[in-house]
C-alpha positions as CSV (number, residue, x, y, z in Angstrom):
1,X,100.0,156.1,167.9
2,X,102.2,155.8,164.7
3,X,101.7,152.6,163.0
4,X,105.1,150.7,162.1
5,X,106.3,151.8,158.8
6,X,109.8,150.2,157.3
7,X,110.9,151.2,153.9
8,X,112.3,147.9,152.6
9,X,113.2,149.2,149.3
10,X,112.2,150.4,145.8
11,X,111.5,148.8,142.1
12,X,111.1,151.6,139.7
13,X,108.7,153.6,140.4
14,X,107.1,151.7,143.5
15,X,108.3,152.0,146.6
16,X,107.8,149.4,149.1
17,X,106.9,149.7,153.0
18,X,106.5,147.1,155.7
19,X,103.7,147.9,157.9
20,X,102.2,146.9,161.5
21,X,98.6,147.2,160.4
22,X,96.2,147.8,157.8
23,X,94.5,150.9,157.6
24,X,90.9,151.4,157.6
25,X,89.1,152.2,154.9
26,X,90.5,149.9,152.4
27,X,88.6,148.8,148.9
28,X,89.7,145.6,147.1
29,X,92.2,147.5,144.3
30,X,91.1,146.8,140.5
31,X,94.2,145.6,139.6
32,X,94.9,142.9,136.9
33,X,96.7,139.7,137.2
34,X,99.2,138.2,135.2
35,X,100.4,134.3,135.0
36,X,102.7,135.1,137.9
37,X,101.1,136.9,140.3
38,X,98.9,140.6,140.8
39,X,99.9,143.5,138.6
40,X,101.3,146.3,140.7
41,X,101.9,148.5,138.7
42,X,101.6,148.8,134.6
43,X,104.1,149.4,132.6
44,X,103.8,151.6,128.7
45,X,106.6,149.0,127.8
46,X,104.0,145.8,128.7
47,X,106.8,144.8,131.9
48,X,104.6,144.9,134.4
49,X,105.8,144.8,138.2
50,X,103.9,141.8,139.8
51,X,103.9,140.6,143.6
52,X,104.0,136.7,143.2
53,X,101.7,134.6,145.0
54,X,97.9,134.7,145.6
55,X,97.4,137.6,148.0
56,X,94.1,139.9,148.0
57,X,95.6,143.3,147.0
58,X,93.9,146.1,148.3
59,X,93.7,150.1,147.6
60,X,93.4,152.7,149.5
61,X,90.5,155.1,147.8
62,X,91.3,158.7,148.5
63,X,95.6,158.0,147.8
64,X,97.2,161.6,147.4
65,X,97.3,163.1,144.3
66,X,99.3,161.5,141.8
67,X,100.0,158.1,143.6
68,X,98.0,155.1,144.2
69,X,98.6,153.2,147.1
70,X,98.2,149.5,147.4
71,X,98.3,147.4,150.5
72,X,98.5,143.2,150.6
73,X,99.0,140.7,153.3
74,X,101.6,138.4,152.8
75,X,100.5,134.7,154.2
76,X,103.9,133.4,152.9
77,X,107.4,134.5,151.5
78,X,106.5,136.5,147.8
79,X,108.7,138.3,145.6
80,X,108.3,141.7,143.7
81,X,109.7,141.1,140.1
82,X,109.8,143.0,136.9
83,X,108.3,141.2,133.7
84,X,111.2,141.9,131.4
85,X,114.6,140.9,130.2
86,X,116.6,143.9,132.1
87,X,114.2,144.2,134.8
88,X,114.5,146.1,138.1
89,X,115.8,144.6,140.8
90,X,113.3,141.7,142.4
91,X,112.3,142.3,145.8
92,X,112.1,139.3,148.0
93,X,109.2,139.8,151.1
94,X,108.8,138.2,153.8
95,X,105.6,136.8,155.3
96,X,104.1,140.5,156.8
97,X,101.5,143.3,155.6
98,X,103.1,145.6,153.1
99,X,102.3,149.0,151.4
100,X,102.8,150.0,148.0
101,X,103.2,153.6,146.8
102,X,103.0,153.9,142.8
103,X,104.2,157.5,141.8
104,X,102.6,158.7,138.9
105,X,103.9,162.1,136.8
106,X,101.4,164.9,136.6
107,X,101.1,166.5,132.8
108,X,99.2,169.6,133.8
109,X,98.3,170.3,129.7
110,X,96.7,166.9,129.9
111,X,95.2,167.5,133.2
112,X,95.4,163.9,134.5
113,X,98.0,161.9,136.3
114,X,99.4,159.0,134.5
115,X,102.0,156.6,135.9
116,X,105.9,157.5,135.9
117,X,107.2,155.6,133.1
118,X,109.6,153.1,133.3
C-alpha cells in the first residue's frame, strides 16, 4: 500500500512532503543546529534553511543520488524559514510527519554532488 504523500510546498532547493508514516530504516541525520531551530539544508551564502522547534531530524541513508532526504515528526506547529534578509518564502507546518528532499547539482569534473546553490 502507498503511504500518504502531500507536497505542501517548496523553499529553494527543498521541497517539502507531508507524510502518513515514517519509513524504515531511518538513521538520526548529522545535521547542525542553529539558534533557531535544525539546519536543513546549508547554504554557500551562510542562510541556512532551518525547521523551528526541537524535533529529532532524521535521514534516510541510501537517498538517491544527488539528494538527501530528511524526515522529522512534528509534536507541534513549526515553521520552515530562510536565515537571510530576502529569504525564501517561510513555510508554516502543521503538527504531522514530514519529508524533506534537498536536491543537490551533480559536477561530473568534480565527481561529487554538492548542494544546488541558493
Amino acid at each position: 500500500e502507498l503511504m500518504k504523500r502531500e507536497c505542501v510546498g517548496a523553499q529553494g532547493e527543498i521541497t517539502i512532503f507531508r507524510i502518513g508514516a515514517l519509513p524504515d530504516g531511518l538513521i538520526p541525520a548529522n545535521i547542525g543546529r542553529a539558534a533557531k531551530g535544525a539546519i536543513i539544508s546549508h547554504s554557500e551564502s551562510g542562510h541556512h534553511h532551518v525547521l523551528t522547534g526541537s524535533a529529532d531530524v532524521l535521514e534516510r541513508p541510501r537517498a538517491p543520488a544527488g539528494m538527501q532526504v530528511l524526515y522529522a515528526i512534528l509534536d507541534e506547529p513549526q515553521s520552515l524559514i530562510q536565515d537571510a534578509v530576502n529569504a525564501h518564502d517561510t513555510h508554516d507546518l502543521p503538527p504531522g510527519i514530514y519529508e524533506f528532499r534537498i536536491a543537490r547539482e551533480f559536477d561530473p569534473f568534480a565527481e561529487q554532488a554538492r548542494r544546488v546553490a541558493d
